[in-house]
GUVOVO-111167 format. One line per field, with one value per residue (C-alpha): residue in one letter; x, y, z; residue number from 1. Coordinates in nm, 2 decimals, padded with zeros to 4 digits. Layout:
% GUVOVO-111167
rest = [A / ...]
xx = [X / ...]
yy = [Y / ...]
zz = [Z / ...]
nr = [NUM / ...]
% end
This chain:
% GUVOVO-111167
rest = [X / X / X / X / X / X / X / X / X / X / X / X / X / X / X / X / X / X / X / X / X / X / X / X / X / X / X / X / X / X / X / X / X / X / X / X / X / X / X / X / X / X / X / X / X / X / X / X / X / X / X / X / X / X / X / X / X / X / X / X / X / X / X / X / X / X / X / X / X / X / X / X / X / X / X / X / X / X / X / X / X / X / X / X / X / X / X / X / X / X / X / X / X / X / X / X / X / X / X / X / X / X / X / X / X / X / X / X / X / X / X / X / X / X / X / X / X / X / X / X / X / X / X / X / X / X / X / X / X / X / X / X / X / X / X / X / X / X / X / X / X / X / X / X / X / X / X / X / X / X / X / X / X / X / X / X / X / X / X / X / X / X / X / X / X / X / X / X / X / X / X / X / X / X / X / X / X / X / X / X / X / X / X / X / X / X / X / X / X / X / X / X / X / X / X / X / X / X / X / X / X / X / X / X / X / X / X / X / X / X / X / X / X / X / X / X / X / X / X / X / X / X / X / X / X / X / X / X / X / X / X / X / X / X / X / X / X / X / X / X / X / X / X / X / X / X / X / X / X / X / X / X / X / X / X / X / X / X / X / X / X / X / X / X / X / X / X / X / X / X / X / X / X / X / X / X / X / X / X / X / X / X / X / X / X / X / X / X / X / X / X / X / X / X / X / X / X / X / X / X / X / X / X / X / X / X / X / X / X / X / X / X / X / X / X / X / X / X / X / X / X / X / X / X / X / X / X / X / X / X / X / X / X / X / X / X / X / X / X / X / X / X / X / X / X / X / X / X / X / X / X / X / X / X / X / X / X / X / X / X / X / X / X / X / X / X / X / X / X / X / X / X / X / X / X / X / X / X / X / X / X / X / X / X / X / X / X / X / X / X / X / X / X / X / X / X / X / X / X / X / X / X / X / X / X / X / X / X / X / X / X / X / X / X / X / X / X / X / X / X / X / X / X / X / X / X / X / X / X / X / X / X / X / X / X / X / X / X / X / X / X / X / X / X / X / X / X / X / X / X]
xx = [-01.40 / -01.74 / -01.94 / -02.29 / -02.35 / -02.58 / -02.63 / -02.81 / -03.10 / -03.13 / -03.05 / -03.31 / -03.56 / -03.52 / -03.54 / -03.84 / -03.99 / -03.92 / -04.05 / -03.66 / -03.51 / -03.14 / -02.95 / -02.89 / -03.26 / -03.21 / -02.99 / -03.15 / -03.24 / -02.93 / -02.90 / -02.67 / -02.37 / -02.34 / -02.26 / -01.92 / -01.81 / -01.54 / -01.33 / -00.98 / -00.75 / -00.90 / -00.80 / -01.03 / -01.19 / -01.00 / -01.08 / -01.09 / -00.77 / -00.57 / -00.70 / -00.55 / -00.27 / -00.24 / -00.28 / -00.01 / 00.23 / 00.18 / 00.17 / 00.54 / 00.63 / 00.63 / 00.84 / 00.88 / 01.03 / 01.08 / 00.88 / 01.10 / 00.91 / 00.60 / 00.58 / 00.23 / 00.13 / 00.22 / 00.23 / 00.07 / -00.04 / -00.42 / -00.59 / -00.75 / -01.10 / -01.10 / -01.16 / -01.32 / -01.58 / -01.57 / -01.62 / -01.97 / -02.19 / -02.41 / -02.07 / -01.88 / -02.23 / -02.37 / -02.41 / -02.49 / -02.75 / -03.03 / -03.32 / -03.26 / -03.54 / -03.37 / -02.99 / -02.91 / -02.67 / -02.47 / -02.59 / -02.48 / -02.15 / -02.10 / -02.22 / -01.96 / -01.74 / -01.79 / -01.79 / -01.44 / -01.28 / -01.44 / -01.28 / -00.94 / -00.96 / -01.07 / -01.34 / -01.71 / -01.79 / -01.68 / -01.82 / -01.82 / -01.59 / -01.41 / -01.19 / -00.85 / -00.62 / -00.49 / -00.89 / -00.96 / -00.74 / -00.80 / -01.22 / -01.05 / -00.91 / -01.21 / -01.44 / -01.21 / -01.28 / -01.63 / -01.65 / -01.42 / -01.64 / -01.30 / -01.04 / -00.93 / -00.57 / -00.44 / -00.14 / 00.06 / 00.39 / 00.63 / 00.67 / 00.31 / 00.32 / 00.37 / 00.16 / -00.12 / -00.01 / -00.06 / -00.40 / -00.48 / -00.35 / -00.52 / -00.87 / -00.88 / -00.64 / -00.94 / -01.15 / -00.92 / -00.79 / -00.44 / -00.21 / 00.09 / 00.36 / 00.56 / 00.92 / 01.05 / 01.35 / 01.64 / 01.76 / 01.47 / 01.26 / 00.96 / 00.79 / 00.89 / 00.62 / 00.86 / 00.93 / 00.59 / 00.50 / 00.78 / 00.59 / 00.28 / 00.03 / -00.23 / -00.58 / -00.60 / -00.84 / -00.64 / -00.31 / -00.26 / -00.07 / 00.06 / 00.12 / 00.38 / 00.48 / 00.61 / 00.93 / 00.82 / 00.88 / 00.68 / 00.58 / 00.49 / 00.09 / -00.01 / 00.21 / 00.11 / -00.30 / -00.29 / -00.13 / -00.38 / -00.66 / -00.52 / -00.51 / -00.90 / -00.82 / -00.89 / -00.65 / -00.62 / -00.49 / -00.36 / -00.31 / -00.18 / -00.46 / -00.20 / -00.01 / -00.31 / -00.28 / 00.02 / -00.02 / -00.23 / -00.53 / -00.60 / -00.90 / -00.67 / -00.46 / -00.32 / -00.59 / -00.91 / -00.81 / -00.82 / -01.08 / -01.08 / -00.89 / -00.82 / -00.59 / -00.52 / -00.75 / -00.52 / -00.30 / -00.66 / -00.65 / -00.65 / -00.36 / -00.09 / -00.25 / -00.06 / -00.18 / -00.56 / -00.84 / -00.76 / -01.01 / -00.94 / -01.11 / -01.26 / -01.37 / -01.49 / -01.62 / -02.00 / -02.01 / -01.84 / -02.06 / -02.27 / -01.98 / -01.85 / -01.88 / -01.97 / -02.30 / -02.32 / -02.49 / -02.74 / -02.87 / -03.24 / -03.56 / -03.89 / -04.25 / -04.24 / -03.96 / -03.76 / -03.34 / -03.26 / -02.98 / -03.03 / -02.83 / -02.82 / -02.67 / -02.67 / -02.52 / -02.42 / -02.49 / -02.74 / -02.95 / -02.98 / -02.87 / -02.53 / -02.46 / -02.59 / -02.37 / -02.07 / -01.91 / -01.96 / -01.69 / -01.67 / -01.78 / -01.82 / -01.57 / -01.77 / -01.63 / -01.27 / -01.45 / -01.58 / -01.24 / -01.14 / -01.41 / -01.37 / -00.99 / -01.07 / -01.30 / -01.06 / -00.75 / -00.92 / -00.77 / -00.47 / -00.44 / -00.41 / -00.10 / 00.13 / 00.08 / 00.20 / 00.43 / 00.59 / 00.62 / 00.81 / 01.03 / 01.14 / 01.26 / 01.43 / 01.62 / 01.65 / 01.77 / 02.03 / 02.16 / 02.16 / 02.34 / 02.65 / 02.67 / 02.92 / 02.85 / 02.47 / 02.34 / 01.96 / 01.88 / 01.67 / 01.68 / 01.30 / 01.13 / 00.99 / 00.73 / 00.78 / 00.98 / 01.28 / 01.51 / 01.84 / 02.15 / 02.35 / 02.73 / 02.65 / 02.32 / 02.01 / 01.86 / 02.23 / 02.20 / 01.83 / 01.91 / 02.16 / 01.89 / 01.66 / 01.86 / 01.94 / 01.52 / 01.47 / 01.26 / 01.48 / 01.25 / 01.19 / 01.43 / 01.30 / 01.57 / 01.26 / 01.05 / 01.34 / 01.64 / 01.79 / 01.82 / 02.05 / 02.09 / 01.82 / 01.60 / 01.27 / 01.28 / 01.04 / 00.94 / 00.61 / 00.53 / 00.58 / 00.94 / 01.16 / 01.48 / 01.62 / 01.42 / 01.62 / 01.97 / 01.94 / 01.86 / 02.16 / 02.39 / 02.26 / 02.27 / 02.65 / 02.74 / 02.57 / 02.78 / 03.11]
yy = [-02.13 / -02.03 / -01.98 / -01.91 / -02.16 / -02.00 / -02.17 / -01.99 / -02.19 / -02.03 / -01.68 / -01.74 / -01.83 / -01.56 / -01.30 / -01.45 / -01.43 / -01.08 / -00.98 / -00.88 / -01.00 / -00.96 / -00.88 / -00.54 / -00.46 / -00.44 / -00.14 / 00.06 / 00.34 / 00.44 / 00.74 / 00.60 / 00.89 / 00.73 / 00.34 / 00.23 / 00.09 / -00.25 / -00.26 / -00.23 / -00.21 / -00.53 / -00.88 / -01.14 / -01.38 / -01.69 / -02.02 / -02.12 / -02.33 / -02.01 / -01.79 / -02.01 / -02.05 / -01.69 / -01.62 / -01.88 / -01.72 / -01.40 / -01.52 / -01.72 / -01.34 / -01.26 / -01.49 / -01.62 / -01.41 / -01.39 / -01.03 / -00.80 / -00.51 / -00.37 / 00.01 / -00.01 / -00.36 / -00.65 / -01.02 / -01.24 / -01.57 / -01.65 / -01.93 / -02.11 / -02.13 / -01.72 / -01.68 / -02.02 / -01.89 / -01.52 / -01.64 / -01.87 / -01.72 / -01.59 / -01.35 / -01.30 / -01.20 / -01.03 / -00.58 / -00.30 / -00.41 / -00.12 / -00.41 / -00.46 / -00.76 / -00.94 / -00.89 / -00.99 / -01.21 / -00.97 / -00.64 / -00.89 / -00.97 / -00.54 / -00.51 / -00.78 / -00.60 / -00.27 / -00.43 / -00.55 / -00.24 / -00.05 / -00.31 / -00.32 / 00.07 / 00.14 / 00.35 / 00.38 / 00.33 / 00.20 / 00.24 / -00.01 / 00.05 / 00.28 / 00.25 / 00.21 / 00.36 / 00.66 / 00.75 / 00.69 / 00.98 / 01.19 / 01.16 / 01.19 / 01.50 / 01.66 / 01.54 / 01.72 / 02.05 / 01.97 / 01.94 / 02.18 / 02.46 / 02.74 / 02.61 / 02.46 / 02.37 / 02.02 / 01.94 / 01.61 / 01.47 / 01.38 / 01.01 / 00.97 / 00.71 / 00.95 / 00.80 / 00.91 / 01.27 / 01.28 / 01.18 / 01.38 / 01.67 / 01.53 / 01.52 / 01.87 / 02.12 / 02.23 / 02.29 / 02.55 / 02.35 / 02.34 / 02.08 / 02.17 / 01.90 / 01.90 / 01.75 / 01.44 / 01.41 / 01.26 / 01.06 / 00.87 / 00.91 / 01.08 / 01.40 / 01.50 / 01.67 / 01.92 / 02.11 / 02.13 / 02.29 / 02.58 / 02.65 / 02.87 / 02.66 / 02.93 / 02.76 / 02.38 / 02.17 / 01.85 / 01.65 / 01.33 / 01.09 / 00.77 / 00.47 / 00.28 / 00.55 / 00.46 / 00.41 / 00.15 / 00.34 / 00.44 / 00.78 / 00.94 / 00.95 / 01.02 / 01.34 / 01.43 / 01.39 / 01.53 / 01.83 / 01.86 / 01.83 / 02.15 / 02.31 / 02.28 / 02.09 / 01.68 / 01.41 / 01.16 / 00.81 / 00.60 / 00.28 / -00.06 / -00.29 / -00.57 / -00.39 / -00.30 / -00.66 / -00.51 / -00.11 / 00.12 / 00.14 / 00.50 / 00.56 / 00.49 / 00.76 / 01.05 / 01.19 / 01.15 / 00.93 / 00.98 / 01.15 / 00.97 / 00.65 / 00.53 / 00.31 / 00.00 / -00.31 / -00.52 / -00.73 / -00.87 / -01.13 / -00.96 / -01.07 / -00.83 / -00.88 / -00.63 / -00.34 / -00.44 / -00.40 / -00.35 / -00.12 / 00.15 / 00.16 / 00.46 / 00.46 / 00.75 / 00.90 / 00.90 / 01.28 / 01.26 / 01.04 / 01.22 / 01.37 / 00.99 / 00.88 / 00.59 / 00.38 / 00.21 / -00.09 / -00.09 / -00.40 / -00.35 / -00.55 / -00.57 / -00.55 / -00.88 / -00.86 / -01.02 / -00.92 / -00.74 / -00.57 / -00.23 / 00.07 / 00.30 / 00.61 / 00.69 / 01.04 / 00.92 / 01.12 / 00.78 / 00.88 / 01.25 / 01.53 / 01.64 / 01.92 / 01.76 / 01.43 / 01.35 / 01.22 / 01.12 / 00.91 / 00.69 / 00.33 / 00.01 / -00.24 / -00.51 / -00.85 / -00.71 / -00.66 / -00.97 / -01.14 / -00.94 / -01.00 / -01.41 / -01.37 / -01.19 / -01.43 / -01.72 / -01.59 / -01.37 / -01.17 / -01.39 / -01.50 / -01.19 / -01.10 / -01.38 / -01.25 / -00.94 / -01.06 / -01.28 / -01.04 / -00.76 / -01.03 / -01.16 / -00.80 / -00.77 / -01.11 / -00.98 / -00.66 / -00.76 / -01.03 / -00.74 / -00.51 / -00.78 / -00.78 / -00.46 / -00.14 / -00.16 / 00.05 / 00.15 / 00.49 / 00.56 / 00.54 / 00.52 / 00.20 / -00.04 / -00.26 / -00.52 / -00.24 / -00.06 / 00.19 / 00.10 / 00.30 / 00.10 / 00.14 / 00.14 / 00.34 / 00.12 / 00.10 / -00.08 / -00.33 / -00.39 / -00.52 / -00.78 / -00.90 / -00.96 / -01.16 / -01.36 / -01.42 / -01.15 / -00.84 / -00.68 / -00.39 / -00.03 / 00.25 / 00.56 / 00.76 / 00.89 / 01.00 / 01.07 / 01.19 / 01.35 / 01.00 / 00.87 / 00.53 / 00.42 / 00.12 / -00.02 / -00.36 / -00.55 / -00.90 / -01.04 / -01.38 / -01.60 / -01.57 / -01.86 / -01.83 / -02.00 / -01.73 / -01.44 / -01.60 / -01.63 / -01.27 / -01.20 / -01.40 / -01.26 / -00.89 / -01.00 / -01.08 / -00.75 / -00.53 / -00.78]
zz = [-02.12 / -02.13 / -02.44 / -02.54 / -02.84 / -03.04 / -03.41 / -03.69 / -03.66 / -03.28 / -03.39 / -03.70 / -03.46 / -03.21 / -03.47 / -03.57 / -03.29 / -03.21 / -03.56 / -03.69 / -03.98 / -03.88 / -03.61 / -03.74 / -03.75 / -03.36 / -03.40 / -03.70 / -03.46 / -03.49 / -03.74 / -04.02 / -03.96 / -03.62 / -03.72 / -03.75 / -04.08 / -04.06 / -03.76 / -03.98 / -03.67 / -03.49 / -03.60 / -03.72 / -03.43 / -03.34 / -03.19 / -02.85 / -02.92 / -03.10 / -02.78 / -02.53 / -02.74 / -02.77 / -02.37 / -02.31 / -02.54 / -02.36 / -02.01 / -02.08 / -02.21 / -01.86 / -01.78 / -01.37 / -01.16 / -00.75 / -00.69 / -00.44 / -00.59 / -00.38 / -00.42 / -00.37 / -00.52 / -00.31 / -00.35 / -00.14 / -00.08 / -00.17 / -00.09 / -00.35 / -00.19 / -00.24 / -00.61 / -00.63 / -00.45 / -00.61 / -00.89 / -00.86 / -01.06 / -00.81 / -00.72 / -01.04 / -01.28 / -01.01 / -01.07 / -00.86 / -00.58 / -00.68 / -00.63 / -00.28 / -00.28 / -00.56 / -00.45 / -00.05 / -00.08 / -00.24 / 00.01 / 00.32 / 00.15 / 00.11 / 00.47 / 00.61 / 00.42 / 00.56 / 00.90 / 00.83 / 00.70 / 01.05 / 01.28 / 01.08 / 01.05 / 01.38 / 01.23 / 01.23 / 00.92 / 00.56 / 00.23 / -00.03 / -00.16 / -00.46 / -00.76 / -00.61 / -00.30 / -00.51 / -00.60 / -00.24 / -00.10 / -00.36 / -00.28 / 00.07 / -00.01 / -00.16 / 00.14 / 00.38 / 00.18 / 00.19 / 00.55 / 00.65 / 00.45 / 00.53 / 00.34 / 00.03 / 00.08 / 00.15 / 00.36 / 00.15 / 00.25 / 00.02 / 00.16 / -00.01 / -00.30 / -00.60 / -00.83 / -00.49 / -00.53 / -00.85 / -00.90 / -00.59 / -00.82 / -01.11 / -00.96 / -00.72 / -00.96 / -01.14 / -00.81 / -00.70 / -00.44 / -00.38 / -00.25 / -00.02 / -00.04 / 00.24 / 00.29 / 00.49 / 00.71 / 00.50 / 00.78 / 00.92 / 00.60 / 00.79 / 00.82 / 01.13 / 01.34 / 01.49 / 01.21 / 01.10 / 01.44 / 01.36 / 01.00 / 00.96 / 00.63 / 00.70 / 00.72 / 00.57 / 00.57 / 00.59 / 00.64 / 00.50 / 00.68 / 00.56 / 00.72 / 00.63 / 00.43 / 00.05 / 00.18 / 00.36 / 00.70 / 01.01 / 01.04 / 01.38 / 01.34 / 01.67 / 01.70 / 01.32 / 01.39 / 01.72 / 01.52 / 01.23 / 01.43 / 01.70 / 01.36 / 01.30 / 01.01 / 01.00 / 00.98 / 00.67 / 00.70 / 00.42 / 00.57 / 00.43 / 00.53 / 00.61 / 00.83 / 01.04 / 01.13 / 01.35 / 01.35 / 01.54 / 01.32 / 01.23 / 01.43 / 01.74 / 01.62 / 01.88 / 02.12 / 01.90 / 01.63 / 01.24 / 01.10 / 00.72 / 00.67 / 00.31 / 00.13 / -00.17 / -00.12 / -00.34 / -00.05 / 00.09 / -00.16 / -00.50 / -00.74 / -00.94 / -01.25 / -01.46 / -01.25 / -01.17 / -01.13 / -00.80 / -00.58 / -00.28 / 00.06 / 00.26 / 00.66 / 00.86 / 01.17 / 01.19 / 01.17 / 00.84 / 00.70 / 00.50 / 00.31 / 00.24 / -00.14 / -00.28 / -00.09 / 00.23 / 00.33 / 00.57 / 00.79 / 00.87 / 00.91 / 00.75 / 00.87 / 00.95 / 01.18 / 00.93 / 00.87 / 00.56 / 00.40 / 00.15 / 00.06 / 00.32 / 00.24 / -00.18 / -00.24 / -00.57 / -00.91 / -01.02 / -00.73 / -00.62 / -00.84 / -01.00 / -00.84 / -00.44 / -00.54 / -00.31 / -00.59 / -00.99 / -01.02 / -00.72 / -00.81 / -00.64 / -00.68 / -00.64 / -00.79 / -00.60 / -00.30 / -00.32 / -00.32 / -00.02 / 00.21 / 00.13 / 00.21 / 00.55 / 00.66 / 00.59 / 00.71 / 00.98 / 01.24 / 01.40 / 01.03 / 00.85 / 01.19 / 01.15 / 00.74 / 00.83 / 01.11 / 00.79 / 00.60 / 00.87 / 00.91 / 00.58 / 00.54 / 00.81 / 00.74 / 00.37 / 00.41 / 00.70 / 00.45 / 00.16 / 00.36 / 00.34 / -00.01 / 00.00 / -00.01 / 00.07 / 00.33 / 00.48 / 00.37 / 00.64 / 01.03 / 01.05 / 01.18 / 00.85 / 00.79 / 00.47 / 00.30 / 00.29 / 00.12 / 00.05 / -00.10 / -00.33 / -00.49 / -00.84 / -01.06 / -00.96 / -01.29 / -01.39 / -01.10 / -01.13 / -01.49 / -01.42 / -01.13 / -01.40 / -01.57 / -01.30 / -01.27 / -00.97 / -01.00 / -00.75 / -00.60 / -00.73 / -00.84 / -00.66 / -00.88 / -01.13 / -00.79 / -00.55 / -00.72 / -00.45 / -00.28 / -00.58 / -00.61 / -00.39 / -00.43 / -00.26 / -00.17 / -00.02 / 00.12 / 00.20 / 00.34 / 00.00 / 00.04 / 00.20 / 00.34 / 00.01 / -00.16 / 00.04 / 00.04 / -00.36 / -00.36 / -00.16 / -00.33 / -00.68 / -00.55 / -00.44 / -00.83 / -00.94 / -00.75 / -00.83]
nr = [1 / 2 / 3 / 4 / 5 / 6 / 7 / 8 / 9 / 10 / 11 / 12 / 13 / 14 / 15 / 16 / 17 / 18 / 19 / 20 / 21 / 22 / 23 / 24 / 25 / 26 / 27 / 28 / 29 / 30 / 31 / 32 / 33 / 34 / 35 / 36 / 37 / 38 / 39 / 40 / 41 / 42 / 43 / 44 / 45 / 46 / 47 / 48 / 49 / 50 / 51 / 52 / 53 / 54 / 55 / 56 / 57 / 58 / 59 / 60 / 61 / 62 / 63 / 64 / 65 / 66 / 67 / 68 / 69 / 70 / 71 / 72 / 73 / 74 / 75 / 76 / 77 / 78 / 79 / 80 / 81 / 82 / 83 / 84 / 85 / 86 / 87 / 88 / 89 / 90 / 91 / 92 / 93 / 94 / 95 / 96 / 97 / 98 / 99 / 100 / 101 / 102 / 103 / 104 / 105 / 106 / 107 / 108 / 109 / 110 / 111 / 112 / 113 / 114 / 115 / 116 / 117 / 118 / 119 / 120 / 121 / 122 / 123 / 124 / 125 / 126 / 127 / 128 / 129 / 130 / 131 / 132 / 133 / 134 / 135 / 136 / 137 / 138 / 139 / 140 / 141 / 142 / 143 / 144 / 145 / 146 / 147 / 148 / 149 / 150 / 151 / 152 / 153 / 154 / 155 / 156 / 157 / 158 / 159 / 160 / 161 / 162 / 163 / 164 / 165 / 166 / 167 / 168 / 169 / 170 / 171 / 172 / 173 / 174 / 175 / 176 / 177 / 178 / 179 / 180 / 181 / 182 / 183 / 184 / 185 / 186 / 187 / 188 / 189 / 190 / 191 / 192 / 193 / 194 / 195 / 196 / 197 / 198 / 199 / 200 / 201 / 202 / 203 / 204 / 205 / 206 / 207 / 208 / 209 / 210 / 211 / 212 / 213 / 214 / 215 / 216 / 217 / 218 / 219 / 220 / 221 / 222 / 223 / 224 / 225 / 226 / 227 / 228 / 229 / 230 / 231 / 232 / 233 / 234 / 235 / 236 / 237 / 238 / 239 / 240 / 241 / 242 / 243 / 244 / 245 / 246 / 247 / 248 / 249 / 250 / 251 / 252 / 253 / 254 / 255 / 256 / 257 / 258 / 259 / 260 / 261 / 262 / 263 / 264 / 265 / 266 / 267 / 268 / 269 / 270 / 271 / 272 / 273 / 274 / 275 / 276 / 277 / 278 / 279 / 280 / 281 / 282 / 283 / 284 / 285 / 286 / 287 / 288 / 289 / 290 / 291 / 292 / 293 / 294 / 295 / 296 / 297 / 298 / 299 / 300 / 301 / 302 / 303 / 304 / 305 / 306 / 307 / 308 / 309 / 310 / 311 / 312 / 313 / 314 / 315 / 316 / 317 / 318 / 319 / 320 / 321 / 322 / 323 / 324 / 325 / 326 / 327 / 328 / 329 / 330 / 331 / 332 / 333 / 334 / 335 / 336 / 337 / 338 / 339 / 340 / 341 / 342 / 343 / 344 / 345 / 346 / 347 / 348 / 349 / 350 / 351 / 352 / 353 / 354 / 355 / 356 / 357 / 358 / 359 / 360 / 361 / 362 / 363 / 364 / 365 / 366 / 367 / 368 / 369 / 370 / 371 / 372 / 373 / 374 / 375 / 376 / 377 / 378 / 379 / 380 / 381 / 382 / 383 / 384 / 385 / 386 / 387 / 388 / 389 / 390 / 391 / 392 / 393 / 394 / 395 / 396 / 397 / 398 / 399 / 400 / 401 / 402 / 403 / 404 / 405 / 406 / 407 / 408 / 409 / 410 / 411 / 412 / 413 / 414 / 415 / 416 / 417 / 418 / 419 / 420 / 421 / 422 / 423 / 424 / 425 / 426 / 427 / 428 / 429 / 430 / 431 / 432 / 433 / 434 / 435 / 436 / 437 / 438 / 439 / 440 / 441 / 442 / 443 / 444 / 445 / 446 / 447 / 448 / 449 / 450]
% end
């Protein structure tokens, strides 16, 4: 654990040699109605062996559970060489790169980054990066408006991840721009193309499109951009970067390919963690790319012919103006993005396909063996990728209980979201799962329903 050991004769001397008497001297510009009296609420330090205790105790709190959840967050294997090397100090204490001459090692880690992310995406360009995938789309969203300059109404299916649509909501309700949520087909769990054709939406600026969509199914993007886009109005991806490994990436999409392509960074070697941090990706076409948030890195060289790597593009609030900036909230992830430009370059691209391959078919082996357990059926027709819907006999919430107890986090009850589906759960399976793993889960989904 590190520690900066500081004794009193080192702080003594440091004062003195700054001309303070205490520590607090350092702070007496503060005006006196300002400082903070005892901290009441927070408990007194412990030691390093109380802390680890302490973590220990919470970690075992846990407990160890086989994961069938996903909904967004997704467990996968990382090699340990990926945070071993993330965090060297020259990574893990490293901030934002504003003195290009004292930080290229970490601008030419961002710019292989970026260079990723456009081959994965199939887009021109990435930025680096922002806070996570919901953020992403929502900056997405407001990026559309910008460029579209007409209209401020965003097309948003349903099959979105919720907690997406919500921040979406969150972030452009108080720009008077309003979000259109659209419906899905209740058979094959996508938006089906057809019936938006048949439905005036007036003027919009964008349609987001998901893919896979939270139900873990395939929606038809090349019909769904190829109809934004004859709309005037540009098409938005949100892509699961794993299953690009497989999928037509979104600037491949329909006749001229997605316009913005966004999504969660986590699966590209960032653990669960509770929730985070995790951090969201953005790519674009080059003629949107002075309406892109966030920075870019730039690969250049000097005078002296030499290579070297700066931010490019900076339409951040730090750099130009409020009111010009593309963005005040958008951040860069960098530690996270770190982690997920290690794992891509260890697992590359015929690594990061059989990860997705595994995964596709674990869940096709686990929900065919699910489906035996009586009374379990697919809820949708639509073609998956690691997840799927599936309507059970008894209240999910009831069944995902006695799961728990038998150590399995059995997937997600959409009941809360998607009550019209009743007792549907999202199960999914990435490549960590053996076939031991998957017949347990069947066997212990059998006894639930008993």
């Amino acid at each position: 654990m590190p520690f900066i050991p500081h004794t009193e004769e080192d702080i003594a001397e440091m004062l003195a040699s700054i001309g303070a008497k205490s520590i607090e001297d350092l702070f007496d510009e503060i005006p006196d109605e300002l400082v903070s009296g005892e901290l009441t609420g927070v408990p007194a330090g412990l030691s390093e062996l109380e802390i680890t205790r302490l973590m220990m105790e919470r970690a075992n709190q846990d407990g160890f559970y086989q994961n069938y959840i996903g909904a967004g967050a997704y467990e996968h294997h990382i090699p340990a060489a990926v945070w071993q090397i993330t965090t060297r100090g020259e990574f893990y204490s490293s901030y934002t790169p504003y003195q290009a001459e004292a930080s290229q090692g970490t601008l030419q880690l961002l710019y292989e980054y970026q260079s990723m992310m456009a081959s994965l995406t199939g887009m021109d360009v990435s930025n680096a990066s922002m806070y996570d995938g919901a953020t992403a789309l929502a900056e997405a969203a407001l990026m559309a408006v910008r460029s579209h300059k007409t209209s401020r109404r965003i097309l948003i299916p349903k099959t979105v991840h919720p907690v997406y649509r919500q921040v979406v909501r969150a972030i452009v309700s108080n720009q008077k721009i309003e979000v259109v949520e659209l419906p899905f087909d209740t058979k094959t769990g996508q938006v089906d193309p057809a019936s938006l054709a048949k439905t005036d939406f007036g003027d919009f600026a964008a349609l987001v499109i998901p893919q896979p969509n939270f139900f873990g199914v395939l929606e038809q993007v090349d019909a769904l951009t190829d109809w934004a886009q004859s709309k005037g109005a540009f098409a938005i991806g949100v892509v699961n970067p794993t299953a690009l490994a497989l999928l037509t990436p979104p600037g491949e999409w329909g006749s001229k390919g997605a316009d913005i392509a966004v999504g969660e960074g986590q699966p590209l070697g960032i653990p669960l963690s509770s929730g985070g941090p995790y951090f969201g990706f953005m790519a674009c076409k080059n003629e949107l790319v002075r309406q892109m948030p966030g920075r870019i890195i730039g690969r250049t060289t000097d005078l002296d012919g030499k290579e070297g790597f700066v931010l490019t593009l900076q339409a951040r609030e730090q750099h130009i103006r409020r009111s010009k900036a593309t963005s005040n909230i958008c951040t860069n992830q960098g530690l996270m993005v770190t982690a997920a430009t290690i794992y891509m370059a260890l697992t590359g691209p015929e690594g990061l396909r059989r990860i997705a391959a595994q995964s596709h078919a674990n869940t096709l082996d686990l929900v065919e063996q699910l489906e035996k357990a009586g009374g379990v059926k697919r809820t949708f027709s639509g073609p998956t990728f690691h997840e799927t819907v599936l309507t059970l006999p008894k209240p999910t919430a009831e069944v995902l209980a006695k799961l728990k107890q038998k150590g399995i986090l059995g997937g997600f009850d959409l009941h809360a979201h998607y009550p019209e589906l009743g007792n549907a759960l999202l199960v999914c399976a990435t490549e960590t799962k053996t076939a031991a793993d998957l017949q347990n889960y069947a066997g212990a989904l059998k006894h639930a329903l008993g």
